[in-house]
N, C-alpha and C positions, 0 to 999 in steps of 0.2 A: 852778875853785874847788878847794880842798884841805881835803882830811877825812881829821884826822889818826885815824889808826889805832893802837890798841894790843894785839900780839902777848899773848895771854894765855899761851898754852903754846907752845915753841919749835916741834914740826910744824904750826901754826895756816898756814894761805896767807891770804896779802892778798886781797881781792877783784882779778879781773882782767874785763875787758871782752873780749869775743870778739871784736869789729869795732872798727874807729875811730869806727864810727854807733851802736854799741848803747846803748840808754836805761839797759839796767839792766846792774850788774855781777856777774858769779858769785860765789856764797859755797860754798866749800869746808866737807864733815863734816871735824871734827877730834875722831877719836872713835879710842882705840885697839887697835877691831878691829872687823870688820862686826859689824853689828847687823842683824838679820829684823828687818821690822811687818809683823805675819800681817796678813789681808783684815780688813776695818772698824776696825783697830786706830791710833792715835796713838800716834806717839815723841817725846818733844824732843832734837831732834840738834842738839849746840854748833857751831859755827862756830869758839870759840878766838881770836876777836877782838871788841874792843868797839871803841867810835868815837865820834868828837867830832865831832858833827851840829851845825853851827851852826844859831842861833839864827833862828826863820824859816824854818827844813826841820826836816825829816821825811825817816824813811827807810821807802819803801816797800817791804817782801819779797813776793814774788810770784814763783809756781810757775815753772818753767825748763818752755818748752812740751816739750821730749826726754821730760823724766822722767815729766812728768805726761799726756801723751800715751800715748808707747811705753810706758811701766813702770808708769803708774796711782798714781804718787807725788807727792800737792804737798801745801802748806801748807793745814791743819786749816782755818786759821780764812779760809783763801783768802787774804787783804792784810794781814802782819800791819802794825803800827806801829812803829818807831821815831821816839818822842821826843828831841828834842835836847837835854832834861836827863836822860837815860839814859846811863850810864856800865857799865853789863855786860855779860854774854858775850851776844852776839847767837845765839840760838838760833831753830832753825825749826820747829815741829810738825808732821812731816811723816804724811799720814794714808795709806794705802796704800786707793785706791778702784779697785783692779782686781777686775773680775769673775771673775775663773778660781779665785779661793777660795785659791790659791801666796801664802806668804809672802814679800816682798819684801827682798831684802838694800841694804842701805847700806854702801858699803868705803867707808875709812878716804883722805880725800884727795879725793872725788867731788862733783861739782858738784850740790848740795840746792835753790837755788834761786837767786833774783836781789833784788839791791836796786837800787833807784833813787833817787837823793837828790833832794825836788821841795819849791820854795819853796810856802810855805801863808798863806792870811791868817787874822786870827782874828777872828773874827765878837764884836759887841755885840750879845747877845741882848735886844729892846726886847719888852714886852709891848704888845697892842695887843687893843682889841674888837673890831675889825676887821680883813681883809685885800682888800686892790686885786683886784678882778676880774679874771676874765681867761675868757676863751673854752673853755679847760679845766679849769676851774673843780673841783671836788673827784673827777674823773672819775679812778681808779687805776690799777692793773696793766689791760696789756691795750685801754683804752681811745681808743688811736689807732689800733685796727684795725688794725696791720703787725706 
């Protein structure tokens, strides 16, 4: 499939894939100079590219396990969304949840996170008085004991 891409600023990187197998592609900060996010703190860091998500995807953003592992770096909101009637800069919230209290830097060119482009269906939400049984019935978090 082919997702045209639009270079917002001339140092913006394309997304690249780390393997031939990888789900998701790396998105480059395109920021022109490191940036700190002290401890509990949120940034929106640009990417400098937008994208032509067809119709029927979605582009998933989700944490790069390096950063948000080793460095305590991922995305605020954990998955963001990209809609495929969204035409601007792809930005990531990045929240900085390292315990050591060290403000966390961002250079300029470094891999922030990953997208994945995945087909979606879209649901007809039907009201109803009722709903079909089923053996786990209203039972919630927790409720299957593992």
């Amino acid at each position: 499939m082919n997702v045209r891409i639009k270079k917002l600023y001339e140092k913006a990187i394309v997304p690249t894939y780390g393997t031939p197998y990888a789900a998701g592609a790396d998105l480059y900060a395109c920021i022109d100079e490191t940036i700190e996010i002290k401890p509990g703190e949120t940034k929106m860091v640009g990417t400098g590219i937008a994208m032509e998500i067809p119709d029927g995807y979605v582009g998933l953003v989700f944490a790069r396990s390096g950063l948000a592992c080793k460095k305590g770096l991922a995305p605020a909101n954990k998955v963001g969304v990209i809609d495929s009637d969204y035409r601007g800069e792809i930005k990531v919230a990045l929240h900085n949840h390292n315990g050591s209290g060290e403000a966390l830097p961002v250079e300029a060119g470094e891999r922030i996170a990953q997208i994945s482009i995945v087909p979606y269906l879209k649901a007809e939400f039907e009201l109803a008085d009722e709903l079909e049984e089923t053996d786990r019935g209203e039972k919630g978090f927790g409720s299957t004991g593992k």
